[in-house]
Structures are given as structure tokens and as C-alpha cells.
N, C-alpha and C positions, 0 to 999 in steps of 0.2 A: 583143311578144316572139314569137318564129318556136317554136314547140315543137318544132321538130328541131333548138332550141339548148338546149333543156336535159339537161342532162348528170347524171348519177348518179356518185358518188365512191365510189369503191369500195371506200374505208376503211369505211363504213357498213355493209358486209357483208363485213369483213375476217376473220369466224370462218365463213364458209363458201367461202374461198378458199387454203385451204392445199394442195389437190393438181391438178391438171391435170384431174382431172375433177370435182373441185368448182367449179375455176375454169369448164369448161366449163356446167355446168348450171345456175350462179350467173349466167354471163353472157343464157344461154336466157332466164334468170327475169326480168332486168331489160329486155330487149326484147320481153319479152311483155307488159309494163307499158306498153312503149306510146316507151320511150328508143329514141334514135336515135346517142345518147355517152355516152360515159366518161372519167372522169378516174381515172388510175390509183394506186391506191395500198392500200400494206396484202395487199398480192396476196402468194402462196407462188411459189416456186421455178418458173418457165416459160421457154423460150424465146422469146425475143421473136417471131421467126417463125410460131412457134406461137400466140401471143397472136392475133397479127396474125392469124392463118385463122381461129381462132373470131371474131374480133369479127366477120370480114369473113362470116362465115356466118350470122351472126346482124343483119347490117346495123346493126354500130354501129362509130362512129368514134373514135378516140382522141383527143379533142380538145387533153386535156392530161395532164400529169402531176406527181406531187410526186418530186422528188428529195433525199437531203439532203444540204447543204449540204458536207456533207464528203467526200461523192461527187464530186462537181459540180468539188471544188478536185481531187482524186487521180485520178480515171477519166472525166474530159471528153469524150475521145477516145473512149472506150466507152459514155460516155450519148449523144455526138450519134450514131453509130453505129445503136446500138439505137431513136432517136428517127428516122431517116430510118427505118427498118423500120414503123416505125410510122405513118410519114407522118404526124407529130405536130408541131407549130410552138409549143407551150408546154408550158415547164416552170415550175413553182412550187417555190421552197425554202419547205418544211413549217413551217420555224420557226429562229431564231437559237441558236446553241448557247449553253450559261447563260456562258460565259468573255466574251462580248459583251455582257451584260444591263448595260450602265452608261452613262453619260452621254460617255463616252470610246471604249468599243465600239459604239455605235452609229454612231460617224466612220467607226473600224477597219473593221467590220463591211460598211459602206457602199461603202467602196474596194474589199476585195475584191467584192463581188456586180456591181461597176463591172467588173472587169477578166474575171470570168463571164461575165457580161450580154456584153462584148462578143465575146470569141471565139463565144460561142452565135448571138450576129446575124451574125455571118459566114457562118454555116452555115444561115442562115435562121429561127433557132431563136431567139422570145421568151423573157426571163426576167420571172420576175414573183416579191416576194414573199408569205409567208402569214399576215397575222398573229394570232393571240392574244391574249391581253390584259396582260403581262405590256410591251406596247409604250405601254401608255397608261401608264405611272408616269413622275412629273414630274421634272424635272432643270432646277434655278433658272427653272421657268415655262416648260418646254419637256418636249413629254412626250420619250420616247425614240422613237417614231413619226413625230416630228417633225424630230426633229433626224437619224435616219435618212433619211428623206425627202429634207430638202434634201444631207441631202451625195450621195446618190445622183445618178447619171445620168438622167434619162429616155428619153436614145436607148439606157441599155441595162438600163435595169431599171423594171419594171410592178410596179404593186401587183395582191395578187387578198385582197379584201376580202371578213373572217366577219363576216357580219350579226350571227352571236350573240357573237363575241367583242369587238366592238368595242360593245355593248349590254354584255354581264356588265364590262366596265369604266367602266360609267358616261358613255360617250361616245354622239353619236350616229350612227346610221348613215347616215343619208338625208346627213347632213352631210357626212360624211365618202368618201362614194361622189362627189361632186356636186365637191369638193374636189378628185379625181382625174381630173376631164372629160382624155379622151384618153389615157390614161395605166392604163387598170382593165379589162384586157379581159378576166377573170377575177373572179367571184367567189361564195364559198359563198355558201347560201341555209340557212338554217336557225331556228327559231323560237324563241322563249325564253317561259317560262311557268309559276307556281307550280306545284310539284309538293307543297307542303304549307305551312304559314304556314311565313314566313321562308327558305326554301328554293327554290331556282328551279333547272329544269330546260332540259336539249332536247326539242324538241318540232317536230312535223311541220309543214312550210309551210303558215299559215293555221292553226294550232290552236293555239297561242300567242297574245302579248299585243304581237309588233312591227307597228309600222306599214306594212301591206304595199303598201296604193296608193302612199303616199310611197317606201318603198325602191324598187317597180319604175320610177317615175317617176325616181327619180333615176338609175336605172341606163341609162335609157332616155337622159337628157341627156347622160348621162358619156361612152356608146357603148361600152356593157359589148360584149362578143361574146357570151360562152358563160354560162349561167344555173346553176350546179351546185351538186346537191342535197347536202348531208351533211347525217347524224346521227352525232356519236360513240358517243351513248345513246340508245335507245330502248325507248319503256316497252313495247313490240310486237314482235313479228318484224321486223329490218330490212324483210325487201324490203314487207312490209305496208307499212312505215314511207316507204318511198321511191315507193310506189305513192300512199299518200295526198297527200306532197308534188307527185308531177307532177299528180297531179289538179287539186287545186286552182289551180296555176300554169297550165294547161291553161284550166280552165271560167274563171278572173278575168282571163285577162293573155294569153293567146295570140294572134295574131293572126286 
């Protein structure tokens, strides 16, 4: 793993980025940590342009971003737009909206991100999506993960794989990333871990209970690109929390 591929998601510190200069001093903090990208999301009200000169002073890249999904169908023209500004090549849909969640919206669901995926590769622009855990519920022995999957495209739609979501559904990851060789060039990083009997939490990379030589290795065959940290929750100050994850990804796995 190249450490100028791991990436900090900016939902993680989504409550110190509501104004232009939280955004700016929030971004100061994560390349002081030692990040080199970001994936965008959760962010307050900025001009893209804008965006774009602080990262660029701060020497960090937009590698990707999350869009949702009903952006993506109504202001296309406006995200790819905003995404060359960016000089950005992936976008992530965050999540399926719940009208989708069935054995039958997962076909639906699949066609349209088919016909996104493809105007977005026109413009040079990956899509990929994000899952949760709500993709692993089964449908006559087929989860919805699955049956999304294949009706999907591959030349125009990437998965980008949550290590902890696809763990809090009982599934596994290392599996599942290795499942995707060529196809995953995105994926969160995040830890899972008791936070008290019967109760399980997030938790910083390597401070939790997932198997991290196996996840990187997998990721390493799949031919992940971008390595990116989230926490929704953190039992610390985010950017604490995102410092201790590149660390450890840093000292076990770097190159």
C-alpha cells in the first residue's frame, strides 16, 4: 500500500465542516496528520473552486466523492461539472434509497446506476457503489448485494466496499473485496469492536477485532486504488480518530 493512497472521508469530521473556514482548518488538520486525500462528503455549503484551492494548498487530492443517488439522476451535468473542478475520476452513491430495498429494487435500482455509470464514463468519470448492511438480507438465497451485483454493469458501475458494514451483517470481508478483483477501486476502512458485552461499535484501524492482514491482502489482489479511512462514530475526537487509523495503516502496510 503506497500511503499517498490513503484517503480520509470527510464524513468523519462532518461536525467541523459546516462553514468555509471550518472547512478550511479541518482540511490544515488532516494533512498535518500526514494525508495526502480526501474523499468528500458530509462537507457544508463551499464552492467547488474554492474547495479545490484549499486542498490544493494544503497538498491534498480529491480522490473521490459521495454523491446521492438522486443527485446524480436530476444534476448530472452539475456533478460532472463540479467533478472536473475537482479533477476528481470517482464518485460513490452513499447508499440506495429505502423504495429500492427489495428483491425487485435491486434489478430497478441496478439499471438505473447502469445508465449513471455510463454517462459518468463518458466524461471520464467512475461510478462505484457504497454499501451498508442492509444489502446483505436474503431474497430466495440471494442476498440483495447479490442480485444487485449481477444485474449491474461492470464497465459502468464499481463497488467501493465498508469493511465494517459488510462485518455488522454477518458477512465477510476479506471475501467479499477478493469477489470483486477488478471491479473495487474504492474502499472504506474502518474497525469493529465491543464497546460493551453484546454491543459492538466503530473503531479505529487496528483497534478493533477485524482481520486486518487478511483485509489488506485482499485488497492488494482485487487492485483496490484508494485506501479510505472512515469513522461515523468515534469514541475520541474524529481527527484523533483518523490520525490513529493512518498510523497504524502507515507502520503495518505501507510500502
Amino acid at each position: 500500500m503506497n500511503k499517498d493512497k490513503i484517503a480520509a472521508q470527510l464524513y468523519t469530521v462532518r461536525e467541523f465542516l459546516k462553514t468555509e473556514e471550518e472547512i478550511y482548518h479541518s482540511l490544515k488538520k488532516i494533512s498535518e496528520i500526514g494525508f495526502k486525500a480526501i474523499q468528500i462528503s458530509g462537507i457544508g455549503k463551499i464552492h467547488p473552486k474554492r474547495l479545490k484551492e484549499i486542498c490544493d494548498e494544503f497538498g491534498l487530492k480529491i480522490c473521490a466523492t459521495h454523491i446521492p443517488f438522486e443527485r446524480l439522476k436530476e444534476e448530472i451535468e452539475s456533478v460532472i461539472s463540479e467533478h472536473k473542478i475537482y479533477e476528481c475520476l470517482h464518485i460513490a452513491i452513499p447508499s440506495a434509497p429505502s423504495k429500492y430495498r427489495s428483491q425487485e429494487g435491486a434489478i430497478a435500482f441496478a439499471a438505473e446506476c447502469n445508465e449513471i455509470g455510463k454517462k459518468l464514463k463518458d466524461e471520464g468519470i467512475t461510478l462505484s457503489y457504497h454499501n451498508h448492511s442492509f444489502e446483505f438480507k436474503k431474497y430466495d438465497g440471494k442476498t440483495w448485494f447479490e442480485l444487485f451485483i449481477e444485474s449491474s454493469n461492470p464497465e459502468y458501475l464499481m463497488i467501493e466496499i465498508d469493511t465494517y458494514w459488510v462485518q455488522f451483517a454477518g458477512a465477510n470481508p476479506e471475501k467479499w473485496i477478493r469477489s470483486l478483483e477488478g471491479r473495487i477501486p474504492l474502499i472504506h476502512l474502518k474497525d469493529m469492536g465491543m464497546i460493551e458485552d453484546f454491543r459492538q461499535g466503530m473503531f479505529e484501524v487496528g483497534f478493533g477485532n477485524l482481520d486486518w492482514d487478511g483485509i489488506i491482502a485482499s485488497c492488494n489482489e482485487a487492485g483496490v486504488e484508494w485506501y479510505i479511512i472512515e469513522q461515523d462514530v468515534c469514541q475520541r475526537l474524529p481527527f484523533e480518530s483518523l490520525k490513529m487509523s493512518f498510523d497504524f495503516l502507515v507502520k503495518n502496510y505501507s510500502d
